[in-house]
C-alpha positions as CSV (number, residue, x, y, z in Angstrom):
1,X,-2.0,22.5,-40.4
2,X,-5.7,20.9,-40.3
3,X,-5.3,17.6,-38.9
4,X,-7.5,14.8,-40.8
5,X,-9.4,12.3,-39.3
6,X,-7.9,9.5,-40.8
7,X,-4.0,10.8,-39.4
8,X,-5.7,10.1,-36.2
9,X,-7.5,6.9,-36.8
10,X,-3.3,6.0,-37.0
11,X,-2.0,7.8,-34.1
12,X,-4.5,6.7,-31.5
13,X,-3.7,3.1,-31.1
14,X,0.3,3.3,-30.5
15,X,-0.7,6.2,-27.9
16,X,-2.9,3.7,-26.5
17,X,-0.2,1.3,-26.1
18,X,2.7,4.0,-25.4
19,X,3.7,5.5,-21.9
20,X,2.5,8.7,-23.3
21,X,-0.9,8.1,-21.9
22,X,0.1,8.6,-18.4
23,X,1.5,12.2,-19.3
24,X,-1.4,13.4,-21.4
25,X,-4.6,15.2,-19.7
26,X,-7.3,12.5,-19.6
27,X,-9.7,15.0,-21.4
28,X,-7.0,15.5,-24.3
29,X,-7.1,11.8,-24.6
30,X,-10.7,11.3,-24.5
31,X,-11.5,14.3,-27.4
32,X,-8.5,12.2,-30.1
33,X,-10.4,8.7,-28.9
34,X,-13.6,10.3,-29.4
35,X,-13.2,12.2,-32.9
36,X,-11.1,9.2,-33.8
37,X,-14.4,7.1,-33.6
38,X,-16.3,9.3,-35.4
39,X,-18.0,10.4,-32.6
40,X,-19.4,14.2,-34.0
41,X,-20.7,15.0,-30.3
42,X,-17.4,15.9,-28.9
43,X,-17.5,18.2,-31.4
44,X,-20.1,20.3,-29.5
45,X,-20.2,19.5,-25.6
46,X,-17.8,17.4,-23.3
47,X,-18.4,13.9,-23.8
48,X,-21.3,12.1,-21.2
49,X,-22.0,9.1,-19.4
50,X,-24.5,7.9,-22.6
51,X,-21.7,8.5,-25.3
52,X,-20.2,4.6,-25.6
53,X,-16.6,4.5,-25.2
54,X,-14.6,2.6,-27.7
55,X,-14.2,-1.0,-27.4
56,X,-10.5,-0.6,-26.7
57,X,-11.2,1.7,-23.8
58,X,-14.6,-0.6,-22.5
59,X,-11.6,-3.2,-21.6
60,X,-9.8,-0.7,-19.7
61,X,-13.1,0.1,-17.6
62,X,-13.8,-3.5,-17.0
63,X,-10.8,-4.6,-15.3
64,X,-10.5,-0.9,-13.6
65,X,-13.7,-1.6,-12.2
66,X,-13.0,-5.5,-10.7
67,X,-10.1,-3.9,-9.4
68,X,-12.0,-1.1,-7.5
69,X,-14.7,-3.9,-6.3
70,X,-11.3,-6.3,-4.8
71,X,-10.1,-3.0,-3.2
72,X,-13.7,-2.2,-1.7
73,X,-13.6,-6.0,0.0
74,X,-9.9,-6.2,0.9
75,X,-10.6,-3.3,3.3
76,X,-14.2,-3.5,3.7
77,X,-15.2,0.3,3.3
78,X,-18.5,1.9,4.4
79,X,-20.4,4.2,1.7
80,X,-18.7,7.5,4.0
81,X,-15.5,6.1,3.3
82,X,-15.8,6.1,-0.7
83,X,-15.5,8.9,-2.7
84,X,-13.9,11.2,-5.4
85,X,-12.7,14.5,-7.0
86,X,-12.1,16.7,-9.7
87,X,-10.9,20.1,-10.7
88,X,-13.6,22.1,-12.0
89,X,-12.2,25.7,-13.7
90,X,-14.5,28.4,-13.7
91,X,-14.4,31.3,-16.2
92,X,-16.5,34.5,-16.0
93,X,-15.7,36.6,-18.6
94,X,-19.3,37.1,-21.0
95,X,-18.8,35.7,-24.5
96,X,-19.6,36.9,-27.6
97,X,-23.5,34.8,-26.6
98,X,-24.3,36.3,-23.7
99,X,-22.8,33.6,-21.3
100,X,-20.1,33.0,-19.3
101,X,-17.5,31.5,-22.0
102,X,-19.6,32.0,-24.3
103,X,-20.0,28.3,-25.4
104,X,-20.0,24.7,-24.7
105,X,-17.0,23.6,-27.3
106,X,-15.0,21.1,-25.0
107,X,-11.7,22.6,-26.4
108,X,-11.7,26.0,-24.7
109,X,-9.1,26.9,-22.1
110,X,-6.0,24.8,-22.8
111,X,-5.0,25.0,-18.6
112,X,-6.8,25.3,-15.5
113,X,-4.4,28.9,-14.9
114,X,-6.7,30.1,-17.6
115,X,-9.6,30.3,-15.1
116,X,-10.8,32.7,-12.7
117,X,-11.3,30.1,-9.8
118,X,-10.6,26.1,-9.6
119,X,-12.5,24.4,-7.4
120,X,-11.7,21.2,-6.0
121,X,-14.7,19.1,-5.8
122,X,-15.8,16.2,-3.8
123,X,-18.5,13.7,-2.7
124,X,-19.1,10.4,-1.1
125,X,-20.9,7.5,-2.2
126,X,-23.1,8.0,0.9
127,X,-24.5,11.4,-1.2
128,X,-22.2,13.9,1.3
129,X,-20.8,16.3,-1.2
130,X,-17.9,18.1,0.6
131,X,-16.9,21.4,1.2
132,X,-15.0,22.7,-2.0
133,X,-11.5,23.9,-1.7
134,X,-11.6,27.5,-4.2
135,X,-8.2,28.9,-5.3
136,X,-8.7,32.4,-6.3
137,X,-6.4,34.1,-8.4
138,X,-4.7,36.6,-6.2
139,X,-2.0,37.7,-3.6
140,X,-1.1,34.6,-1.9
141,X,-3.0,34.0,1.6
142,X,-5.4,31.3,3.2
143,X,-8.8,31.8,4.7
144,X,-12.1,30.5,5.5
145,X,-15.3,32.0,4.4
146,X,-18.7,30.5,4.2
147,X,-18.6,26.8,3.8
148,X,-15.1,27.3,1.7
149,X,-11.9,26.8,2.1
150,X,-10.0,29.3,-0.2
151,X,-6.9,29.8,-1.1
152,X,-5.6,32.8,-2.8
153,X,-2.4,31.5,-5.4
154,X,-1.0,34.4,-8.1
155,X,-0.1,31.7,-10.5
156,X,-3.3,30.1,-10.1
157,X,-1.4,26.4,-10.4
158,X,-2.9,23.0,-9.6
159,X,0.8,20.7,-8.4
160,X,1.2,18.2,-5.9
161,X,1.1,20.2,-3.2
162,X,-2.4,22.0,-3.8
163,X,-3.6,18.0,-4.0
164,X,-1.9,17.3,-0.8
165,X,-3.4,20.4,0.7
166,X,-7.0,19.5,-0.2
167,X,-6.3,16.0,1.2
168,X,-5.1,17.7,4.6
169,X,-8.3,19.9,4.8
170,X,-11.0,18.1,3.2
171,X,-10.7,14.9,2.9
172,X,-8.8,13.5,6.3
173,X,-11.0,16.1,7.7
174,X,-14.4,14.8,6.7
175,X,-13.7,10.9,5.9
176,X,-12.8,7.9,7.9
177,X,-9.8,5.8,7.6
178,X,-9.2,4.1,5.7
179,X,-10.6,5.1,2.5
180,X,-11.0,5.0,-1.2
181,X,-10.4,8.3,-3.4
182,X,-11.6,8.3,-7.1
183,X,-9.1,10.9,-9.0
184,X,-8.5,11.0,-12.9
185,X,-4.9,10.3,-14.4
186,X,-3.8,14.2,-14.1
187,X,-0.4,14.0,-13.3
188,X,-0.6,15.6,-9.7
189,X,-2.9,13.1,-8.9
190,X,-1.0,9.9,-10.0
191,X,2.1,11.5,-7.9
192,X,0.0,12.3,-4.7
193,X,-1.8,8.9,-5.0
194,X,2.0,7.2,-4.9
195,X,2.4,9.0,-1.5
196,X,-0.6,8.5,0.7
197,X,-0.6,5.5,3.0
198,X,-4.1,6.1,4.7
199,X,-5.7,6.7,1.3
200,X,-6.5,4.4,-1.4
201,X,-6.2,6.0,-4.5
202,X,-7.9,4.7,-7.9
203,X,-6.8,6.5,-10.6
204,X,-9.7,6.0,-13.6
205,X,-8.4,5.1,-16.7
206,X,-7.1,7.3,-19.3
207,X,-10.0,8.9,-21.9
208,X,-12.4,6.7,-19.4
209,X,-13.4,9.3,-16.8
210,X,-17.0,10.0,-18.7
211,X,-17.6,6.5,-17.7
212,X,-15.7,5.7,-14.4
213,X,-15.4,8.9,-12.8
214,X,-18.6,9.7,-10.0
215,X,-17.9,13.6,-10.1
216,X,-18.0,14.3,-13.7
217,X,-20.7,12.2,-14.8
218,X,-23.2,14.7,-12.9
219,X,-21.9,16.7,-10.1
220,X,-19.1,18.7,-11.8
221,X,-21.2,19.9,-14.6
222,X,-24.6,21.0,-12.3
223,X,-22.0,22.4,-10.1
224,X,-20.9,24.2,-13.1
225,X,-24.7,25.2,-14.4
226,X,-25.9,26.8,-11.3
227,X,-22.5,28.7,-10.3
228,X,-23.0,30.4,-14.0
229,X,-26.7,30.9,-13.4
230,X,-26.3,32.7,-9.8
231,X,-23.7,34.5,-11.5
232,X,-25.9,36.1,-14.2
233,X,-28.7,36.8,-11.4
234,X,-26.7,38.5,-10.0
235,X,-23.9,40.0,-11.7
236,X,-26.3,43.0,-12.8
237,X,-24.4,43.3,-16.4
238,X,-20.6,43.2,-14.5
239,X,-18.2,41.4,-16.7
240,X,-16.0,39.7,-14.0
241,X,-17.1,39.0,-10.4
242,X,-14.4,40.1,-7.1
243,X,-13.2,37.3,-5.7
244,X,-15.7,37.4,-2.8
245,X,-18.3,37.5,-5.2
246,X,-16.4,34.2,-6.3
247,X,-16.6,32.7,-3.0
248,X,-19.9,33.5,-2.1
249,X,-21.6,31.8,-5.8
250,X,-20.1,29.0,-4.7
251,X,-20.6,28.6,-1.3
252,X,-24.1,29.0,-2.4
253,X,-24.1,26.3,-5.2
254,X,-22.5,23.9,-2.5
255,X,-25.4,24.9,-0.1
256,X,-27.8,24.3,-2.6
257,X,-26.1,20.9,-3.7
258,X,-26.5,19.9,-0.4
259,X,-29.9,20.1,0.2
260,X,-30.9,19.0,-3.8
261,X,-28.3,17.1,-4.9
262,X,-27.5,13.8,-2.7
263,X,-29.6,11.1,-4.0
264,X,-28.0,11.9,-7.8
265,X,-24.7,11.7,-6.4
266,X,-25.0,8.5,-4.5
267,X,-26.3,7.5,-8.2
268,X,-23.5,8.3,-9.9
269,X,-20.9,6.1,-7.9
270,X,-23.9,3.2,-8.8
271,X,-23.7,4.5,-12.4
272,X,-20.0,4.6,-12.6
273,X,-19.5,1.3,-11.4
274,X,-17.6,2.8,-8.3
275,X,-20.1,1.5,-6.0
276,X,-21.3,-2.2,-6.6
277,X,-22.8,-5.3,-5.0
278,X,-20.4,-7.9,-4.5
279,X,-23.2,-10.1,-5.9
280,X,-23.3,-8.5,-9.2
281,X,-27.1,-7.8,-8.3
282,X,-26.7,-4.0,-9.3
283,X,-24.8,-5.1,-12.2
284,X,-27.9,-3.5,-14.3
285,X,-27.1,0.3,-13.2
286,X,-24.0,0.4,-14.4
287,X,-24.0,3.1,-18.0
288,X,-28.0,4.3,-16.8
289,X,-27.5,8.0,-17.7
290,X,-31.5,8.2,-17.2
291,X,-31.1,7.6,-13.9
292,X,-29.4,10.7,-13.3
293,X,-31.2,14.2,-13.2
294,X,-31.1,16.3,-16.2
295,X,-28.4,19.1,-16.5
296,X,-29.6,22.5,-18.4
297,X,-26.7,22.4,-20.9
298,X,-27.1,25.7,-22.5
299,X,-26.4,26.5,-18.7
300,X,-22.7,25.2,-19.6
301,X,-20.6,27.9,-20.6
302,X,-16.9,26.6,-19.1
């Protein structure tokens, strides 16, 4: 059954105002809000930081970001002390164009267990991007190879206790207490961020993440661009990669982030809104997409 634009127009404002929100993927949400609006973009390409929101959703980022700026004074954090992360699936198999996935369509894989590797991405407001946690489809063991941690599920399934495990290894390993974590309202996040006393949790609001969210405004999708790109230098016409093959593109990428990538991530918290003056005096930054480096977006094929 096709559904029409105008059933939508009618279902998205009671799921708005419903406790279904809290249950649904934020990127589900954001694609009905989006083609609800008439927005044809989402159409082609995830939606980005230059796409306007509706205005029902611009109130929700408004007083999510006054919140975050009360939270930043209450406990007076330092830049190494802010941060966030996101799940970023990776699929290899070559499409019917030549690329990985074959596409850009935003509708694609309808799980993360789809994939063949999550990673579990992360950066400060300071520009540190942190070392990404990789889960690998395959038998189940931990290890530690070249600036990843990697963990090897047979399910390949994101729950509460992968989050919790990242937290343990990245984040209480790498940031100061006490600190602020951006995560998106996926349902293992909103569980973990109810359980963590030395870690502020801001969960960005529902179909809002294109706006509020420092990772996937730029990070997650050149993450995403030059994983795919050292994978076609140098997958020599293989279909899928090994694992280590896995491991080592993005151990790479992150090495590569690094040393190219910290001044656009510190931007994106400015960008976001997840990093202002308590003056208002970088009021101005908040919604500049220019200000961020361009992402080759034929390079997008997850």
């Amino acid at each position: 059954m096709k559904v029409q634009h105008w059933l939508l127009l009618a279902l998205v404002p009671p799921i708005l105002g419903s406790n279904l929100v809290s249950e649904m993927y934020d990127e589900i949400l954001e694609l009905a809000i989006r083609f609800a609006s008439g927005t044809e973009a989402v159409l082609q390409k995830q939606p980005t930081l230059e796409v306007p929101l509706p205005a029902a959703l611009e109130d929700r980022v408004s007083l999510f970001r006054q919140q975050v700026q009360r939270l930043q004074e209450q406990h007076s954090l330092t830049n190494a002390a802010i941060g966030a992360m996101d799940e970023v699936p990776l699929y290899f198999s070559v499409g019917t164009s030549g690329g990985i996935g074959g596409g850009t369509l935003l509708v694609r894989r309808c799980s993360l267990e789809a994939s063949q590797a999550v990673v579990l991405l992360s950066c400060l407001s300071d520009g540190a991007i942190l070392p990404p946690l990789v889960i690998l489809k395959a038998s189940s063991h931990a290890l530690e190879a070249n600036h990843s941690f990697v963990l090897q599920q047979e399910d390949m399934h994101v729950d509460r206790a992968t989050v919790e495990h990242w937290v343990e290894v990245v984040w209480r390993r790498f940031v100061p207490s006490p600190s602020l974590l951006f995560l998106d309202c996926f349902e293992p996040h909103t569980v973990v961020a109810s359980s963590v006393v030395d870690v502020k949790v801001a969960v960005t609001p529902s179909g809002c993440s294109s706006q509020t969210h420092p990772v996937v405004v730029w990070l997650r999708r050149k993450f995403q661009a030059l994983v795919h790109r050292l994978w076609l230098e140098g997958s020599a016409g293989k279909n899928v990669p090994t694992t280590r093959e896995i491991v080592d593109c993005v151990a790479r990428t992150w090495k590569h982030l690094q040393a190219e990538g910290q001044d656009a991530v510190r931007k994106s918290f400015m960008v976001t809104g997840a990093v202002l003056a308590p003056d208002h005096s970088d009021d101005h930054l908040l919604g500049r997409a220019e200000l961020l480096p361009d992402v080759e977006e034929e390079d997008i094929y997850f």
